[in-house]
N, C-alpha and C positions, 0 to 999 in steps of 0.2 A: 442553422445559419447558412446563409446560401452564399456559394465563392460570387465574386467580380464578375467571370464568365457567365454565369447563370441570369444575373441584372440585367448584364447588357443583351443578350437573348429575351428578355421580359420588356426592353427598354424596346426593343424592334418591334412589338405589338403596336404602339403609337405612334410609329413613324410613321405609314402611310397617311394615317389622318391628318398628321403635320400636314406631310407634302400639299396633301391635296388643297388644305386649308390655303397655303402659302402660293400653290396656283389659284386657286378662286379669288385670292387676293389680288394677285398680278394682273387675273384680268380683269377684275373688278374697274380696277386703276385705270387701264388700256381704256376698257369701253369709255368710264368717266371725261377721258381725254378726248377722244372722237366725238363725241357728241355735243349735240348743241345747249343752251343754258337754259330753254324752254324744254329741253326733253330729259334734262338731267334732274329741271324740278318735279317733272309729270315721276319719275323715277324713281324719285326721294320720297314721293307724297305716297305711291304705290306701297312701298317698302315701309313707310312709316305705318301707314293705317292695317300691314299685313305681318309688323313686326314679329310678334309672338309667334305667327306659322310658321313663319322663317326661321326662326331662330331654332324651338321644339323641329320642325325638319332639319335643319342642320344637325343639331344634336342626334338625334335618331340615325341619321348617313354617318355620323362622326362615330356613336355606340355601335354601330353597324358593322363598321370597318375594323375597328378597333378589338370587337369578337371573334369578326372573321379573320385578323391578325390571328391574333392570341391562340382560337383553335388549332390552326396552323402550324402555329410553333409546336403547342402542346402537345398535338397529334402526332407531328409530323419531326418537325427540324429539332426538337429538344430530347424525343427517345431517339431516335438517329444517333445524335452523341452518348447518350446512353450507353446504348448499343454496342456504339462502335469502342466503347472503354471497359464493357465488359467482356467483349469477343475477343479482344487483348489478355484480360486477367484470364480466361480458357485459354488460349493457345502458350501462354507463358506463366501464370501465374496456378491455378485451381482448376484440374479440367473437371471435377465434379463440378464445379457452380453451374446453375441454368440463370434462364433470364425466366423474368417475371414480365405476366401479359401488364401493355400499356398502349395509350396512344388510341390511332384510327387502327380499324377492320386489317386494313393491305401490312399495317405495320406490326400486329397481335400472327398476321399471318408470315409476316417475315422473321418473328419469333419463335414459332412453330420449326420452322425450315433451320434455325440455326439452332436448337434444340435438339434438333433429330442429328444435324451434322455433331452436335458435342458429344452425343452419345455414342455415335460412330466412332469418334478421332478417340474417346476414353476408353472402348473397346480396343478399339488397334493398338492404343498406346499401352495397355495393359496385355495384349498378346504379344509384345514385341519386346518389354517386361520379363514376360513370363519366359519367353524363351533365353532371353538375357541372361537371367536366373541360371535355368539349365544349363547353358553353358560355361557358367561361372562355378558352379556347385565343387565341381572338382579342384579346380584354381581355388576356391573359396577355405578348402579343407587345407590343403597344401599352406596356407595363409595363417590359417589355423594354429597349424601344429608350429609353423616358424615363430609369431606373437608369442605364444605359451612359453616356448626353449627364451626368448627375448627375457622377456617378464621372469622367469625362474634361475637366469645367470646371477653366479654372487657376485658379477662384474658387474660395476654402472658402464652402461649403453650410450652416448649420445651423440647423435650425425646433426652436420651443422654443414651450411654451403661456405662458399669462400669468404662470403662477406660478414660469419659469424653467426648469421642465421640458426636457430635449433630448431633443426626439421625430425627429430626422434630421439626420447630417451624413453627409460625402463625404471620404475620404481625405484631398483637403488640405485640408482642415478641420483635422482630424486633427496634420497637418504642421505647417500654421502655427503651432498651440499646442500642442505637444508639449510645447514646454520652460516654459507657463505656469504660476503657482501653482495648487497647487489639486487636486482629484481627479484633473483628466485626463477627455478627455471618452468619453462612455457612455451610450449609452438609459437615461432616468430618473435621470440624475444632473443637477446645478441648474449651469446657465450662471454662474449668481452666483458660483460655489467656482471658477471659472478666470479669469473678468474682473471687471473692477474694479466692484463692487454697486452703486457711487455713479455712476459713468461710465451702466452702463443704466437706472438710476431716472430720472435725466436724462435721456438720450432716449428713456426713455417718456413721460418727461412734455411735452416736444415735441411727439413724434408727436399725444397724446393731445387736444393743444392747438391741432394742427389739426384735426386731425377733428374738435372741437367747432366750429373757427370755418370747417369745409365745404370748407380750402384742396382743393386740387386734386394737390398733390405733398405727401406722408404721412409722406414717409419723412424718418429721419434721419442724420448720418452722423458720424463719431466718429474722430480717431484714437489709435493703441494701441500701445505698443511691449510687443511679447514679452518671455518669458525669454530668449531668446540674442539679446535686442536689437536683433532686425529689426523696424521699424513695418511695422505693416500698417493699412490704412482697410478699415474697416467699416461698410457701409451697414445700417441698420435698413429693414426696411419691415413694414408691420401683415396681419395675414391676418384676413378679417373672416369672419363669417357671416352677417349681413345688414348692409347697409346700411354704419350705424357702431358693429356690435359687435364688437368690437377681438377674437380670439381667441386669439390668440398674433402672434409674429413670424418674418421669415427674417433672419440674420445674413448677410452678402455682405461674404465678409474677401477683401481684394486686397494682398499687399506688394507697398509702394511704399516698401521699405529704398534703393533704387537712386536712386530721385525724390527722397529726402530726401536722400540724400548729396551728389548734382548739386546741391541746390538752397542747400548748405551751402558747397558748391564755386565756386559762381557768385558766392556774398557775398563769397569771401574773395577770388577772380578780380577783380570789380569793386572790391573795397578798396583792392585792392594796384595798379590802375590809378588810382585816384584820387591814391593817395599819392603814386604813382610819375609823375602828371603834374602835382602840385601845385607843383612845385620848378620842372618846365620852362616852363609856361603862367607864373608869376611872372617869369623871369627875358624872355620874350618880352614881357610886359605893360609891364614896366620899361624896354627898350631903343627899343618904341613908343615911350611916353611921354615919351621924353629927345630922339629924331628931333622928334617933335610940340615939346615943349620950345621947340627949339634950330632952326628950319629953316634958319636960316644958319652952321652949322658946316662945318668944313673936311671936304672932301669924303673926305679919309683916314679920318678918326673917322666919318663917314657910313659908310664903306664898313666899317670892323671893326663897327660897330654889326648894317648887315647881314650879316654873317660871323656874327654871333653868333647872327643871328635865322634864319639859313639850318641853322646847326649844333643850336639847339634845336629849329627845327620838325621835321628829320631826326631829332632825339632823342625828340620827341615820337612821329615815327610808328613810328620801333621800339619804342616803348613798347607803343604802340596792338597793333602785329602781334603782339608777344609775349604780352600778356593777351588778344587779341582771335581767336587763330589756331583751328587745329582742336580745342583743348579744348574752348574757349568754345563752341563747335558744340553740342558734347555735352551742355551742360549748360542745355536748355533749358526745363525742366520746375521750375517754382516748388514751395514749399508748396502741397499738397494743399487748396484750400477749394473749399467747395460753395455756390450761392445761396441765401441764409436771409434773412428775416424779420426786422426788427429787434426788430420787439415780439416774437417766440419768443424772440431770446436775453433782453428784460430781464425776460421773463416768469418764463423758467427761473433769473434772477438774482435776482429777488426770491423764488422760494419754498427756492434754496438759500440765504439769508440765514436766512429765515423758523427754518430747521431748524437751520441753524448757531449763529444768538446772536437776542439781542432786536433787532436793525434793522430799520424800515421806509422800506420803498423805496415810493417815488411817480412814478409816470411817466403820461404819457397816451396811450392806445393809441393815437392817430389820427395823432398826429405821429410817430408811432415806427415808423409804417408806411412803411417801407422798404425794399430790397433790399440787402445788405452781403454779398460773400465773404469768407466765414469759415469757421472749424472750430468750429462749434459749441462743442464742452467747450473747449478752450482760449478761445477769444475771452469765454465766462461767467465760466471761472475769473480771467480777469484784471479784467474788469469788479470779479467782488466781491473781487478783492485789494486794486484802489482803494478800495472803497468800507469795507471793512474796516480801511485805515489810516485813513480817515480819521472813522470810527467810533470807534476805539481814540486816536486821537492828538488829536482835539479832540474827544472825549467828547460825541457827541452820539449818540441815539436814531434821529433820522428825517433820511432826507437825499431830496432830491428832485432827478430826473432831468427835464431837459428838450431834450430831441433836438429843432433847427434844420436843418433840406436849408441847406445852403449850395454851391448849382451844384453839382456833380460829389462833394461830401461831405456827409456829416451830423455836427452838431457834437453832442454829449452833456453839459450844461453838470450836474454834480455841484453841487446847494448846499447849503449848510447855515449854521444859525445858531449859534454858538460860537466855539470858540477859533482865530483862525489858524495855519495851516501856512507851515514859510517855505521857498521855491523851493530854497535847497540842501537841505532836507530832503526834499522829493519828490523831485527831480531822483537820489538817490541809490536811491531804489525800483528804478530799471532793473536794477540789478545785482541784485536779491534774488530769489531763487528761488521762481518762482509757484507749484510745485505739490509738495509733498512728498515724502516717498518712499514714502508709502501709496496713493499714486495711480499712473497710467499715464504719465505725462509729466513729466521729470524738467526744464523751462524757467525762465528768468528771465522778467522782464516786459517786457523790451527781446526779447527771442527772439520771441516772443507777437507784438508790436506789430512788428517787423520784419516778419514774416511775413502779418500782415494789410494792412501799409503805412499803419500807424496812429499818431499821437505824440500826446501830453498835454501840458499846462499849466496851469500855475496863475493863478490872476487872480482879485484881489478887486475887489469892489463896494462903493465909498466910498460912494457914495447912502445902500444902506438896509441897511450893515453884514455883507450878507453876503457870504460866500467861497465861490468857486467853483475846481473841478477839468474843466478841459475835455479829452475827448478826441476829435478827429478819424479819422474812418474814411471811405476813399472807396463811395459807392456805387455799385451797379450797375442793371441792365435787370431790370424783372421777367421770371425766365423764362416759357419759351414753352415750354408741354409738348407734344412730338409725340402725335398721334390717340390716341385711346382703344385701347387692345390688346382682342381676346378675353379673358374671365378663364381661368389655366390650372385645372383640376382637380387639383390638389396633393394630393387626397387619396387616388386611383388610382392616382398614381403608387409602383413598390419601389425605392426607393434600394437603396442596400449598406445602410445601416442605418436602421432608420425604425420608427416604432412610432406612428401616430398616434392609437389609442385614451387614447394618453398625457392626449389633451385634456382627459381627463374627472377626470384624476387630481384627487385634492382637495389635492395640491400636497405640499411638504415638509413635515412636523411629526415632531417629536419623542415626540405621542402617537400613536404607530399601533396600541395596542390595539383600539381599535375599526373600523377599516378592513376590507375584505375582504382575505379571504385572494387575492382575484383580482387585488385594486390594489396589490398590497403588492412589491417586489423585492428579490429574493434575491443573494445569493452562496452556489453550492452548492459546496461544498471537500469535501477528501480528503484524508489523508497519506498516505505510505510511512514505515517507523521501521524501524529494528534492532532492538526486540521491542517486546514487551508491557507493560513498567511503565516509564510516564515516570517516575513518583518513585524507581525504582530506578538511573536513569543511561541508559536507553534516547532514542532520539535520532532526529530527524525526517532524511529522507534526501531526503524528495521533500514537495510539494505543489502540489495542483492544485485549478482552479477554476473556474466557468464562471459567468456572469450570466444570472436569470430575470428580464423584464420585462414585464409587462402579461399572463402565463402565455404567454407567449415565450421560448424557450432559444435565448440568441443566441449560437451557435458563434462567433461573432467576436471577442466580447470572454472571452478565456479567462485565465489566468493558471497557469505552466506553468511549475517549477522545481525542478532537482536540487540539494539542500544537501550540504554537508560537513557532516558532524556529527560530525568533531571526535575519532572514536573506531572501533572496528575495528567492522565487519559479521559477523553470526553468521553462519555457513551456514544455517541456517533460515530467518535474514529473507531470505538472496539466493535462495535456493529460491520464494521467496513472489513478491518483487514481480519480482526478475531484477536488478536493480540491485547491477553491482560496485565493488569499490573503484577500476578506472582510468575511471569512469564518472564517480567524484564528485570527480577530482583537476583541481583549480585552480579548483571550483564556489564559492561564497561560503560565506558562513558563516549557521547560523539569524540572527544579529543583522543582517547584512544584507539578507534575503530578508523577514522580516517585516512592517518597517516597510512596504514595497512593498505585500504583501499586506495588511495594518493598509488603505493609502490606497486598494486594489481595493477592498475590500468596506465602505469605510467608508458610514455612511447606508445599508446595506441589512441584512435579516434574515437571518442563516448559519440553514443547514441544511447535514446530514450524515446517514451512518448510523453510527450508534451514536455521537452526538456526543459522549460526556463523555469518551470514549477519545480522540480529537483536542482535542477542546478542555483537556483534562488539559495535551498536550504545548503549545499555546500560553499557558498561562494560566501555564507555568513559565517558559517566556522572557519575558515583559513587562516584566519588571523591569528585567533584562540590554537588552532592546529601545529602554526606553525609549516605551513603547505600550502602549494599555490598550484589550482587546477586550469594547466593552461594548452591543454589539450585542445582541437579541434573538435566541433561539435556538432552532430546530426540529429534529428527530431523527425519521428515517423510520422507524426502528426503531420507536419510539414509535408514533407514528402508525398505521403498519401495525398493530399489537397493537388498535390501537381503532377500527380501522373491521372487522377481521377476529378479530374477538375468539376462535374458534372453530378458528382453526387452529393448526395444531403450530410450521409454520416461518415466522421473522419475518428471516431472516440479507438478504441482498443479492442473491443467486445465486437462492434461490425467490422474492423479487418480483420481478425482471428474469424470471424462467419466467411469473408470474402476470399479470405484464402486458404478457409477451412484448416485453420490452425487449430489445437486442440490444448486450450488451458484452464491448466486439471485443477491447478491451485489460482485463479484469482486472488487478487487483492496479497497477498502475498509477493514480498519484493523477488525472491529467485522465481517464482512462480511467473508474476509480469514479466521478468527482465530475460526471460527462456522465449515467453511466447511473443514478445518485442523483438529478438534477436530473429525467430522464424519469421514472423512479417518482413521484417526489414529485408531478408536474403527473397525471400519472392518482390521488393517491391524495385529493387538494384535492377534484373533484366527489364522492367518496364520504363525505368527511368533511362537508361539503353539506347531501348528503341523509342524515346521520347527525344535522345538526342544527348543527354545527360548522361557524359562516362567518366567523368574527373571527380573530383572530391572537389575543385575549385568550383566546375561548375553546380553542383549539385549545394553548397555553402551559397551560391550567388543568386538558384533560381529559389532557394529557401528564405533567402531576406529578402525576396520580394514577396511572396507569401503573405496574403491577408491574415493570416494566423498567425505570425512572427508579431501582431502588434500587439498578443497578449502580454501582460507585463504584470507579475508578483511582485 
């Protein structure tokens, strides 16, 4: 099928015979006008009795011109464009391609001359290669060995820029949050869609908060419980590029599901020794007491007294052996906290108030300057759960902290002026649940305060009317950070997965018309079907997929799936892709498979070839799915047609020839949707230098595309 450009090139063969028609006319007329009625008829009579010659000679001058157009083009002005679209795909696209002789003599020989130059520029550009090579080989090893130590840490890995971007992680990365909400992680998918948005706003604004007040330890640390319910601790630390400009961060996730079980284990070990010596140590105290009493009792009752105090101290220390034996060993590892800053936590406490309701919090930095183990997010969240009852329950606006070092503790004394609280009504706060279920941690306020080895009270101030909420936390040593390290060069280093041109990305939005087609990520997909018309009952049997990031195709993250569909296979389709019916027996069904693929490619731009043919087959299941594909959409079909306006074939099989892409699996969806994804990144710089660098534009000069009018 031949594009609009091509016609109107074919449609110029006939124009000159127009014109000249349209002058022969003009003077026809002319003469008719000048001339007298006696010489108009002599004129008439000529042309009548000579009709037929005139006419066969016009025709012949008319066939005439009309070849010698046509040659012209053919020869001439139509390999020209040719030409000039393949000498493009060499210098940017495939420098193996050649040109194929066409045309006239002069133009077979200016194919010759750009032949020789391809062969030249493919030599140089492979010397130049080569040497590239060589000088990489070293750096390339060094590269090496840093990916391997990446990939073999039992820590998960994962660097992200400031706007939440994942520009690297590491398999157990990977692991750890498998089962989290959310996309699922992936180069240029946002950290925020798997962990909790509020939990990292938070410790960025920590971190953020050192590094204005110059501390010396940057980082923060947070902990998290997964989807299948293992906690893991997560270290934040900042990656700068000068000084204190903050450029992103590395996530450093460690389960400690093991640490928190122990540490649950120890409380309920140590309870059930208190209860269990509370009965014996009374009954000992008591039988003292009665000796001490009585010291002139009958030496019988002295003596069952001590029988008694012999049999409970024995009772006691089985007590002791049985809670205190080789379990207790085991479970030696408390809650997870790290040393913090007293003014970071009521810092981070006062601006999540600030965001949450109208409370102001008042504290003074200098007394609040302490060292406290704690868990960051939790030990804030219970802070403003205090402060939040006591905001709502005696209705006041502004409450004011004032932290006292009392020896080995700091006291937080809450005041306010308003209504009183009365002690069974706090006292019953312990039991309420601090953190909801839209958050990471599902604890009471006694869980909380346990864990930090912290308790509250209430106590008013008869003097000058007001009431105060105190709570106690022991303090610690300010750390002591070992020497200064080398800084590593994390930007040289190849993980397994890593992308860090990411840095530059201008983040997530919703408007990405305007963005480069270079900054932009893709999901490139594919089907297999049982035929040709989705709207006639035809049926998806396969889909495949693969992810472009930063104009990177990361074979890693691919998406690869044979469906049941529900309905018998033609032999024609199984001729095409190879897929039998004992191939797709016990596969899922489309309404299972999609939603998956719906969460792959959610937040990026699909492309395809010939997209409205696949996108036909998923815009019929949505409904049934339950998911709406409403992503932005590219068609290489398309594309190709507009940066090569001039050639015949636009199918999948001659761009894979044209720019010598190599696909190993045809007819297979990850097979197509690989070698789709490689067209597509050669076809971006020619759309480029076509003029076409936006995603808007590249959408606008597609729906004017003669092939946009095919319709499933």
């Amino acid at each position: 099928m031949k594009t609009a450009k091509r016609f109107y090139l074919q449609f110029l063969a006939t124009l000159p015979s127009v014109i000249i028609l349209l002058l022969f006319g003009v003077g026809f007329l002319f003469v008719l006008n000048r001339i007298s009625d006696q010489q108009r008829d002599v004129l008439f009579a000529i042309a009548h009795s000579n009709l037929a010659v005139l006419i066969l000679t016009g025709l012949i001058i008319i066939a005439f011109l009309i070849a010698l157009t046509h040659s012209f083009l053919s020869n001439y002005l139509l390999p020209l464009h040719e030409i000039k679209e393949e000498m493009q795909l060499i210098a940017s696209g495939n420098v193996k391609h050649r040109l194929h002789p066409r045309g006239s003599d002069p133009i077979n020989d200016l194919i010759k001359v750009i032949n020789q130059a391809a062969t030249t520029f493919q030599q140089m550009q492979a010397n130049i290669s080569e040497k590239i090579e060589q000088t990489n080989q070293q750096h390339e090893k060094e590269k090496t060995i840093l990916a391997s130590l990446i990939s073999q840490l039992e820590s998960g890995v994962i660097i992200c820029n400031l706007a939440g971007l994942i520009l690297l992680y590491n398999k157990q990365a990977r692991i750890f949050l498998a089962d989290s909400q959310g996309d699922g992680l992936g180069l240029g998918r946002s950290i925020l869609g798997i962990l909790d948005s509020k939990i990292i706003s938070h410790t960025l604004m920590d971190i953020k908060a050192k590094i204005y007040k110059n501390a010396k330890n940057t980082s923060s640390v947070f902990i998290y419980v997964v989807g299948d319910g293992r906690t893991v601790r997560i270290r934040t630390i900042p990656i700068f590029t000068h000084a204190t400009d903050m450029q992103g961060y590395i996530l450093l996730i460690r389960d400690i599901s093991e640490q928190v079980q122990s540490h649950g284990q120890q409380l309920q070990l140590i309870t059930h020794l208190s209860e269990g010596c509370r009965g014996i140590t009374a009954n000992i105290r008591s039988a003292i007491e009665t000796i001490q009493q009585f010291p002139k009792m009958a030496s019988q009752k002295r003596d069952e007294l001590h029988a008694v105090i012999l049999k409970d101290v024995h009772a006691l220390s089985a007590q002791i052996e049985k809670n205190t034996g080789s379990e207790l060993l085991k479970l030696k590892s408390p809650w997870p906290l790290d040393d913090i800053l007293l003014t970071d936590v009521l810092q981070i406490v006062r601006r999540m108030a600030e965001e949450q309701s109208t409370l102001s919090i008042e504290f003074d930095a200098e007394s609040s300057a302490v060292w406290v183990a704690a868990d960051l997010h939790s030990l804030a969240m219970a802070i403003l759960f205090l402060l939040d009852k006591i905001k709502n329950l005696a209705e006041v606006e502004s409450i004011r902290i004032v932290p006292t070092r009392k020896n080995e503790f700091v006291n937080l004394q809450m005041t306010w002026t308003g209504s009183r609280l009365g002690k069974v009504q706090v006292e019953n706060w312990n039991s309420e649940q601090l953190i909801g279920q839209s958050s990471a941690i599902n604890r009471t306020l006694e869980d909380v305060l346990t864990d930090h080895h912290a308790v509250f009270w209430l106590q008013e101030n008869q003097e000058n009317g007001e009431s105060g909420l105190h709570l106690l936390l022991p303090v610690c040593e300010e750390p002591v950070l070992p020497p200064d390290r080398e800084p590593v060069d994390i930007f040289n280093a190849p993980p397994q997965f890593y992308d860090f041109d990411l840095f530059h990305q201008a983040g997530q939005s919703v408007e990405t018309d305007d963005l480069p087609l270079t900054a932009l990520t893709y999901t490139v997909f594919d089907t297999e079907t049982t035929g040709l018309d989705p709207a006639g009952g035809d049926e998806m049997v396969s889909i495949g997929a693969v992810r472009i990031v930063n104009g990177r195709l990361l074979a890693s993250e691919t998406f690869d799936q044979l469906i049941d569909p529900g309905c018998e296979l033609s032999a024609e389709s199984i001729q095409i892709h190879g897929i039998t019916p004992d191939l797709l027996t016990g596969k899922p069904e489309a309404k299972e498979v999609l939603p998956r693929f719906e969460k792959f490619a959610r937040g990026t731009i699909l492309v395809a070839h010939n997209a409205a043919f696949d996108m036909k087959f998923l815009q019929l299941k949505e409904e049934e799915c339950g998911i709406k594909f409403e992503n932005p959409i590219l068609d290489t079909l398309l594309l190709s047609s507009i940066i090569h306006t001039n050639q015949k074939h636009h199918n999948l099989d001659a761009l894979c020839k044209r720019f010598d892409v190599q696909n190993m699996a045809r007819h297979s969806a990850l097979g197509d949707a690989l070698a789709t994804a490689e067209v597509f990144l050669n076809i971006i710089p020619l759309l480029e230098k076509g003029g076409i660098k936006t995603l808007k534009q590249a959408r606008e000069a597609s729906a004017k595309n003669f092939y946009n009018k095919l319709k499933y």
